[in-house]
C-alpha positions as CSV (number, residue, x, y, z in Angstrom):
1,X,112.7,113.2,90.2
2,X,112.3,114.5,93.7
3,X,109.0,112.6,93.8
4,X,110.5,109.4,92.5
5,X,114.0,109.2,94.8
6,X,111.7,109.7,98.0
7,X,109.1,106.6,96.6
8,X,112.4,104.6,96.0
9,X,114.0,105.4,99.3
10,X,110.4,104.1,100.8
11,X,109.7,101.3,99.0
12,X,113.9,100.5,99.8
13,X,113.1,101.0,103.5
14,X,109.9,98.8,103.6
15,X,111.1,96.2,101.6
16,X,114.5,95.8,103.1
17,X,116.2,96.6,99.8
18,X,119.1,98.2,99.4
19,X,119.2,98.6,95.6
20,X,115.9,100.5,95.9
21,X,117.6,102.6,98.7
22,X,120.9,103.6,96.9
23,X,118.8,104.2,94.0
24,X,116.5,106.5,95.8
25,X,119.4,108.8,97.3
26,X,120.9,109.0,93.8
27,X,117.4,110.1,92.1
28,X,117.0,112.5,95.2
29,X,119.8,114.0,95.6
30,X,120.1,114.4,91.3
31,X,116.4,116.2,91.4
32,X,117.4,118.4,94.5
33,X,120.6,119.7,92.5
34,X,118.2,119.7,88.7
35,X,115.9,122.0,91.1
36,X,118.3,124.1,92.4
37,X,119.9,125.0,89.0
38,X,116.4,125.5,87.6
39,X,115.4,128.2,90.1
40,X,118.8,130.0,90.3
41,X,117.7,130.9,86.7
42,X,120.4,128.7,85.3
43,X,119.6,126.7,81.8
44,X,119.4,123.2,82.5
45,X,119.7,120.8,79.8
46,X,120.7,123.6,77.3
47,X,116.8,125.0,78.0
48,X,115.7,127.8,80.3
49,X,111.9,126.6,79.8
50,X,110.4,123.9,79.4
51,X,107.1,123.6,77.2
């Protein structure tokens, strides 16, 4: 998701778009925080791994 929010934020900066751009921070800041939990050990998504 990390991947995806900073394509969006690029591809909303390039092409002057600011759905792509809003979308982007959302995705980003939503992987940051899904990353976060996941190394702190927590279970996100009612799993602790994924397999």
């Amino acid at each position: 998701m990390i991947i995806l929010g900073l394509i969006l934020l690029v591809l909303g900066f390039v092409l002057n778009v600011s759905i792509l751009w809003t979308l982007g921070i959302i995705v980003l800041v939503v992987g940051v925080v899904l990353f976060a939990l996941g190394s702190a050990g927590r279970a996100v998504g009612g799993r602790r791994h994924w397999f």
